[in-house]
VEXLUM-958107 format. One record per residue (C-alpha): residue number from 1; residue in one letter; chain; x, y, z. Coordinates in nm, 4 decimals, padded with zeros to 6 digits. Example, Ala and Ser with C-alpha at 12.3 -4.5 7.8 and 13.67 -1.06 7.14 Angstrom:
REM residues 2
1|a|A|01.2300|-00.4500|00.7800 .
2|s|A|01.3670|-00.1060|00.7140 .
***
This chain:
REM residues 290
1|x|A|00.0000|00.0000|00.0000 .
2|x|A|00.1236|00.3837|-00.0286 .
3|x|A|00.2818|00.4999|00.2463 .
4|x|A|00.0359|00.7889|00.3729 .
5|x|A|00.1779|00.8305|00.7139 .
6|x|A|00.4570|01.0467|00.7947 .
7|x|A|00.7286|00.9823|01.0571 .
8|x|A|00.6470|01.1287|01.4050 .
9|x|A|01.0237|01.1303|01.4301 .
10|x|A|01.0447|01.4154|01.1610 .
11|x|A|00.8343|01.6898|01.3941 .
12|x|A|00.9918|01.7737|01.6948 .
13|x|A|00.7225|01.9839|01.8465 .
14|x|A|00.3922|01.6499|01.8610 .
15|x|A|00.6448|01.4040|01.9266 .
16|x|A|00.7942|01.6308|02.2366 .
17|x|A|00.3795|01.7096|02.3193 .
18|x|A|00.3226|01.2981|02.2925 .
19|x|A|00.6337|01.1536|02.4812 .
20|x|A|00.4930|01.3890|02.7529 .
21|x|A|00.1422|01.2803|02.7256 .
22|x|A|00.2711|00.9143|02.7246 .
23|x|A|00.4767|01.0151|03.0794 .
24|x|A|00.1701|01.1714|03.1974 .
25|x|A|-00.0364|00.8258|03.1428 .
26|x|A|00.2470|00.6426|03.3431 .
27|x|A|00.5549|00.5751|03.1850 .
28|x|A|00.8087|00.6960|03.4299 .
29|x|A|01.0073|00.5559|03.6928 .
30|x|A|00.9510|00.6593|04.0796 .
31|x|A|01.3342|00.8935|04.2112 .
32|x|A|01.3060|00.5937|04.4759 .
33|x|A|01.2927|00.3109|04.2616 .
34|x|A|01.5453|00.4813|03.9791 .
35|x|A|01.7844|00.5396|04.2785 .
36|x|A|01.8391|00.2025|04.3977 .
37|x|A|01.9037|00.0496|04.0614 .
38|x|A|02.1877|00.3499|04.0025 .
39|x|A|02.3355|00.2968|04.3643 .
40|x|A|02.5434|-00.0133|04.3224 .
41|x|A|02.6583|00.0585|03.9754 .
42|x|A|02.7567|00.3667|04.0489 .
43|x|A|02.8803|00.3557|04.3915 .
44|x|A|03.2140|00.2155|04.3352 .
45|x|A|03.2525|00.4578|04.0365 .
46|x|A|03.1604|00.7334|04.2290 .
47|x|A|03.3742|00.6642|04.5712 .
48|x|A|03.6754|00.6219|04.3821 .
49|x|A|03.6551|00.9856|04.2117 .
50|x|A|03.8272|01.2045|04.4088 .
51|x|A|03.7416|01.4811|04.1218 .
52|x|A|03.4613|01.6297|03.9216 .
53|x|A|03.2245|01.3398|03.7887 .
54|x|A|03.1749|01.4158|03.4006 .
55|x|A|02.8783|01.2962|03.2597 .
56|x|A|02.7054|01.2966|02.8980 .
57|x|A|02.3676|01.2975|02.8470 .
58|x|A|02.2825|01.2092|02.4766 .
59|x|A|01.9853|01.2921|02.3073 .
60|x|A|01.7527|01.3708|02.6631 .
61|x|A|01.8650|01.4945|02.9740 .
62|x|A|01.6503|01.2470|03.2232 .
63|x|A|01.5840|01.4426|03.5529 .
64|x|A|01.5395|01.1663|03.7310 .
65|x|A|01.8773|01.0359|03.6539 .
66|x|A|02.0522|01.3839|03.7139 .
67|x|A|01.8618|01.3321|04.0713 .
68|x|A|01.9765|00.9908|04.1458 .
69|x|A|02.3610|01.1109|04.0885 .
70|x|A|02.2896|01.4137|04.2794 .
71|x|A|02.2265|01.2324|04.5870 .
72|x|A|02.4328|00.8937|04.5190 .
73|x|A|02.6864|01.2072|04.5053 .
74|x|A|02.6437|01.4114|04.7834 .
75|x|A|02.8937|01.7078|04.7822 .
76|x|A|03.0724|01.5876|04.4479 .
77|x|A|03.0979|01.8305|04.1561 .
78|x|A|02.9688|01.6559|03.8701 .
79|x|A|02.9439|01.8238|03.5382 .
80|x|A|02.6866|01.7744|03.2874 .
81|x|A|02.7440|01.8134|02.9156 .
82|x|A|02.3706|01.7772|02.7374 .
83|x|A|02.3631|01.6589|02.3486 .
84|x|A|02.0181|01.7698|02.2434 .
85|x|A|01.9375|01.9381|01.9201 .
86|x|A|01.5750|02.0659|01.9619 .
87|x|A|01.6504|02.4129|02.1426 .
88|x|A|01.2834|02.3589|02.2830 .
89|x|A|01.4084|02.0770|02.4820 .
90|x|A|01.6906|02.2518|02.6338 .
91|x|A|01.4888|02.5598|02.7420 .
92|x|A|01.2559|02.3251|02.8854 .
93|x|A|01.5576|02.1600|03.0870 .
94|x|A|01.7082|02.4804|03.1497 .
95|x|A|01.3443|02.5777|03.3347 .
96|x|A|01.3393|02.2566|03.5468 .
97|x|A|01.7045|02.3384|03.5983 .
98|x|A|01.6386|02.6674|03.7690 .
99|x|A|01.3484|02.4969|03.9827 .
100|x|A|01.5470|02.2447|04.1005 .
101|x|A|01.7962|02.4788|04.2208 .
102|x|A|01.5427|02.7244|04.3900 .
103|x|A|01.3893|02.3702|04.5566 .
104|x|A|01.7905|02.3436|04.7021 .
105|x|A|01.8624|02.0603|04.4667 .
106|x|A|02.1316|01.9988|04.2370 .
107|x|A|02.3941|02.2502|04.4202 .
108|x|A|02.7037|02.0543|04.3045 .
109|x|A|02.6025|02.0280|03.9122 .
110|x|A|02.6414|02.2048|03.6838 .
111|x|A|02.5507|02.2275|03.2649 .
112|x|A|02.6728|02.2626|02.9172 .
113|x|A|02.4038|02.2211|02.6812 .
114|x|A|02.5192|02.1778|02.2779 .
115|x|A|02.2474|02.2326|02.0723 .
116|x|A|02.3903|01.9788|01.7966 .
117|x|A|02.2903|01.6542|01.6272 .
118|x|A|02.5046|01.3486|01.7788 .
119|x|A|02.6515|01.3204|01.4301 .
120|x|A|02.7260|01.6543|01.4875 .
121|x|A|02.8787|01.6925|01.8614 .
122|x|A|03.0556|01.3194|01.8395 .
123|x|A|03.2578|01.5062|01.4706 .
124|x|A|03.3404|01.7944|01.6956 .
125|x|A|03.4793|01.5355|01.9917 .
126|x|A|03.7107|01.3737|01.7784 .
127|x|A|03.8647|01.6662|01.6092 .
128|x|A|03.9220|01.8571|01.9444 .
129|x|A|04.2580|01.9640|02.0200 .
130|x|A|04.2253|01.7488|02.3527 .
131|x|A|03.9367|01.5230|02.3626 .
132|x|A|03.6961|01.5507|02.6108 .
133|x|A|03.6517|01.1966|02.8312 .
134|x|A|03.3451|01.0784|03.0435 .
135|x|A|03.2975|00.8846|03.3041 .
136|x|A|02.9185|00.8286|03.3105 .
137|x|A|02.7742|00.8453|02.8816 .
138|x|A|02.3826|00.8143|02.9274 .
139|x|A|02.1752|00.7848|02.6298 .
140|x|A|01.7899|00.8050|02.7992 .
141|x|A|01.5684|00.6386|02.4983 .
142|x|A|01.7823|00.7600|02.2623 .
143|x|A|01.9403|00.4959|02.0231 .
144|x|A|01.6403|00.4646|01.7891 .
145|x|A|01.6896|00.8015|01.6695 .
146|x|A|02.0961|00.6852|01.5897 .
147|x|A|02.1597|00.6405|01.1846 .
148|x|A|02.4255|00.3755|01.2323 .
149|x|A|02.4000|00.2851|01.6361 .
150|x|A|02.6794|00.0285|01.6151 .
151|x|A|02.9440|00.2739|01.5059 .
152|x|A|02.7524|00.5600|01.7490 .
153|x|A|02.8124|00.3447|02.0452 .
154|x|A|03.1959|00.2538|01.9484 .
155|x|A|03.2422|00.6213|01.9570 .
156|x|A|03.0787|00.6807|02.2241 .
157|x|A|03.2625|00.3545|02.4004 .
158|x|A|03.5673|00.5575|02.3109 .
159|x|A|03.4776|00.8891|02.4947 .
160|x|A|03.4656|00.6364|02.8642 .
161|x|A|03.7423|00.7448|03.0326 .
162|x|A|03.8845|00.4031|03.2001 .
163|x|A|03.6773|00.1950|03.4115 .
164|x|A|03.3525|00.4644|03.3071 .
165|x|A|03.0425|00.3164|03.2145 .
166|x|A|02.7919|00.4209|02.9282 .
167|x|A|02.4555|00.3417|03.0131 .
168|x|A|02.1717|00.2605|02.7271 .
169|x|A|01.8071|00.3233|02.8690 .
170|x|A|01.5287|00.2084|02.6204 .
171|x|A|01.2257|-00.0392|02.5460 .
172|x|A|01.2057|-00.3928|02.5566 .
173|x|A|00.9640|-00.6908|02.4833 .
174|x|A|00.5895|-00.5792|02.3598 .
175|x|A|00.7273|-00.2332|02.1496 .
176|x|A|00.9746|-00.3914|01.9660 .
177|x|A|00.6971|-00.6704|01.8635 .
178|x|A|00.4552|-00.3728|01.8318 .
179|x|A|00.7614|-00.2298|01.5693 .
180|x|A|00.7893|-00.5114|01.4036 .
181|x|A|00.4153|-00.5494|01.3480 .
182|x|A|00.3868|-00.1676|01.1949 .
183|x|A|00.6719|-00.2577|00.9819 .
184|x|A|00.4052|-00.4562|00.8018 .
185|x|A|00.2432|-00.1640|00.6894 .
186|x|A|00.4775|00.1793|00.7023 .
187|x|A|00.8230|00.0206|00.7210 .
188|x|A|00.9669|00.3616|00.6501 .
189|x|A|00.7858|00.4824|01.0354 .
190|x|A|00.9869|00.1903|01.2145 .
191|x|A|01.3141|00.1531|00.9895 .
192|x|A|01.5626|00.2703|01.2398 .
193|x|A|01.3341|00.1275|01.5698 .
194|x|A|01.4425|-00.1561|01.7761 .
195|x|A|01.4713|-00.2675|02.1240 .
196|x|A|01.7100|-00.3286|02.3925 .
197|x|A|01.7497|-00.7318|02.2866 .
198|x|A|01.8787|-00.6520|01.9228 .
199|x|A|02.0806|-00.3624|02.0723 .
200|x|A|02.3244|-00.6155|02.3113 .
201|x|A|02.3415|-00.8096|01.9967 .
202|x|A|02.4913|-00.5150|01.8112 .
203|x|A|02.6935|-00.4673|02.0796 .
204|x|A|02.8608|-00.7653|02.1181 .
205|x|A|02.9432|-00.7698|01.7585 .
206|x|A|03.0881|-00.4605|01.7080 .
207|x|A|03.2479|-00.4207|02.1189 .
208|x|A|03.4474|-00.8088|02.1489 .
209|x|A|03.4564|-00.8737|02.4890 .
210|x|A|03.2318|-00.6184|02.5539 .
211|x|A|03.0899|-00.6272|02.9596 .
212|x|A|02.7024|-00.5970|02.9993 .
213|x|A|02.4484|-00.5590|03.2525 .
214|x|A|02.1174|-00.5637|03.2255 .
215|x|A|01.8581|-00.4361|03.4215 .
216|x|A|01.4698|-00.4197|03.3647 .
217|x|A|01.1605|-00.2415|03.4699 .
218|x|A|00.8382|-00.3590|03.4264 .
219|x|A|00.6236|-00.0057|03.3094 .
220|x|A|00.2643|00.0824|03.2346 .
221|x|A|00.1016|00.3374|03.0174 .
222|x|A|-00.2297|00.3904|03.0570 .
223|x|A|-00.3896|00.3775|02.6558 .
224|x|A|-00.7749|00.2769|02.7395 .
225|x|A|-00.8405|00.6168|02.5319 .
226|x|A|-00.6639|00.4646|02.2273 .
227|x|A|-00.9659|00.2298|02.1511 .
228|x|A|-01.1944|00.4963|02.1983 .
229|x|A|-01.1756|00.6732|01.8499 .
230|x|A|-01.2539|01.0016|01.8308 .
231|x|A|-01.0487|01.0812|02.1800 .
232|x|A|-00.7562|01.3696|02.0945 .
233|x|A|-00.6029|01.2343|02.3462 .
234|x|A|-00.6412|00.8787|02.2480 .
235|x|A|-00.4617|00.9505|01.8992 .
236|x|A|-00.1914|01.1055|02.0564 .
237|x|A|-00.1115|00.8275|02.2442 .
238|x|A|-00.1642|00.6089|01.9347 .
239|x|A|00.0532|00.8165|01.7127 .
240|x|A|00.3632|00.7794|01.9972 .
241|x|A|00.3028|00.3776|02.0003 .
242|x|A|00.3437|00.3576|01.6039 .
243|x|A|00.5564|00.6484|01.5643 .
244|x|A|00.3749|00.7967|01.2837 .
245|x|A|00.1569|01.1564|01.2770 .
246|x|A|-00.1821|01.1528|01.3021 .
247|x|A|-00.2067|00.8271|01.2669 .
248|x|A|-00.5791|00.6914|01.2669 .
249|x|A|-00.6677|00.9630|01.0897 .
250|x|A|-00.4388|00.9479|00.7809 .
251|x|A|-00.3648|00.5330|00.7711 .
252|x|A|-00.6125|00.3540|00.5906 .
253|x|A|-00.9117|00.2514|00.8386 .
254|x|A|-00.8909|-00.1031|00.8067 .
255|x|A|-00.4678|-00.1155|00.8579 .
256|x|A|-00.5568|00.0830|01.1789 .
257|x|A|-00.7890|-00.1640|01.3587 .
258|x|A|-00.5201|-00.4091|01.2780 .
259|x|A|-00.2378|-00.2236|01.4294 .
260|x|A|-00.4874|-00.1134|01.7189 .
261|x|A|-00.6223|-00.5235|01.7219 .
262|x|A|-00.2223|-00.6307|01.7706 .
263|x|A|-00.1699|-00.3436|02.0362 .
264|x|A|-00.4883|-00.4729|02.2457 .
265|x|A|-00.4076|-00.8668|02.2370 .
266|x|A|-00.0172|-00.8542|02.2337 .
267|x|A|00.0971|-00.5150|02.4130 .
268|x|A|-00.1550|-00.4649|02.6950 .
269|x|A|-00.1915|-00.5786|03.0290 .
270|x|A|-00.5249|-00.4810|03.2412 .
271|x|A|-00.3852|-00.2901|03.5526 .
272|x|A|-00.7010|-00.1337|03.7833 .
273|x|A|-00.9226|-00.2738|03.5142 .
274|x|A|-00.7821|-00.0389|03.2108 .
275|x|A|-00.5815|-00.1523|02.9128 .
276|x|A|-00.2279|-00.0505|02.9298 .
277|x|A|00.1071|-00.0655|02.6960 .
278|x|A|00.3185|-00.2487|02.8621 .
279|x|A|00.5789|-00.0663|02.8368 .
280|x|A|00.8661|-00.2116|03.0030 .
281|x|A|01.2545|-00.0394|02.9597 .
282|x|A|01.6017|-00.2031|03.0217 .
283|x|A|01.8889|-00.0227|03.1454 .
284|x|A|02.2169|-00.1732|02.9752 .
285|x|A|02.5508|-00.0896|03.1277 .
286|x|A|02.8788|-00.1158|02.9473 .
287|x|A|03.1366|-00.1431|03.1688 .
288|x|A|03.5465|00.0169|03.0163 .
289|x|A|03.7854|-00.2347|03.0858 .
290|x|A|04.0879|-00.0765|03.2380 .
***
């Protein structure tokens, strides 16, 4: 069939108003719950630094993360550089930034936002006069949006300073099927979409001996609006599951019911007697060798 769907990917501005619809409906992780899965990979990292902590925060700068350092941390500097190249998204972080601080919070951080592509900033980092070294790399739901992630995350394996880790947040189990499934249809929505599964198998082709950890959440988002179909807010929440604008409206009605069909019977759990996505992430942590 024609492809009559565009990419949600390709509009900054409804995907930003979606992904923060979908965290609205549930998919986010409690500060208590995200700090005891940092604490005892970071610990040791963070005990043994008797400097400023340098972190990179690719694509999204994840609050809650920036929170769980902050206290793992205590009094330690740490220094945040931010890759993000929708200058909405940084003034939006900059905003939380400043509330954070006027809460008390985050007194030892501090930011230096780049407003590039990765293609862009990871160019820059390997023509600098001195190249610039982390010890924490976080990409935060990131590595779908990567045109070639196996070379992005050699270079960005490269930028570890020794014994630093580079952590990969990002879906697992029922989206990639639910991917896979719209690929069907609009294989130009999903080309570049994956989950955390076929990620550690990129990994450990292109990273020999590479040292993983894995750690999963099981997550919810509440989509009982999605099968109601003339719900804005419904849509929206349909457009972020498929990845494609306006999506009921524009997809031919039949393909939709499909999609919506799979979603129902393959993606959805029944938590307080609603239909959710479930929606569950993996952390994966590569460790540096020395």
């Amino acid at each position: 069939m024609a492809q009559t769907v565009k990419s949600l990917m390709d509009y900054p501005s409804e995907y930003l108003e979606r992904i923060n619809l979908v965290h609205q409906k549930g998919y986010h992780t409690t500060d208590d719950n995200r700090l005891l899965i940092y604490k005892d990979t970071f610990k040791e990292l963070m005990v043994r630094q008797d400097s400023t902590l340098c972190v990179l925060l690719v694509g999204s700068a994840e609050s809650n993360f920036i929170d769980a350092l902050s206290l793992l941390g205590k009094n330690q500097p740490i220094h945040f550089v931010i890759q993000q190249s929708s200058e909405k998204a940084i003034n939006e972080f900059k905003d939380l930034a400043e509330s954070k601080r006027d809460q008390g919070l985050w007194k030892t951080v501090t930011f230096d936002f780049q407003e590039l592509t990765l293609d862009a900033y990871l160019l820059e980092a390997k023509v600098a006069e001195k190249q610039i070294h982390f010890d924490i790399i976080h990409c935060y739901h990131s590595a779908y949006f990567f045109p070639e992630p196996g070379q992005v995350f050699v270079d960005l394996y490269n930028l570890l300073n020794e014994r630093g880790i580079l952590l990969n947040t990002m879906c697992a189990g029922p989206w990639e099927r639910l991917y896979i499934k719209v690929a069907e249809y609009f294989p130009s929505l999903v080309h570049e979409l994956y989950g955390s599964p076929h990620l550690q198998g990129i990994l450990r082709q292109r990273i020999p001996g590479v040292e993983m950890r894995v750690a999963t959440r099981e997550l919810s988002v509440d989509i009982e609006e999605c099968f109601q179909k003339n719900s804005k807010v419904g849509n929206m929440l349909l457009d972020f599951l498929v990845q494609g604008l306006n999506f009921r409206q524009n997809a031919q009605e039949d393909v939709a019911d499909k999609i919506i069909e799979f979603i129902e019977e393959k993606c959805c759990r029944i938590v307080n007697g609603k239909r959710c996505f479930i929606a569950d992430e993996e952390d994966v942590y590569i460790l540096k060798k020395k």
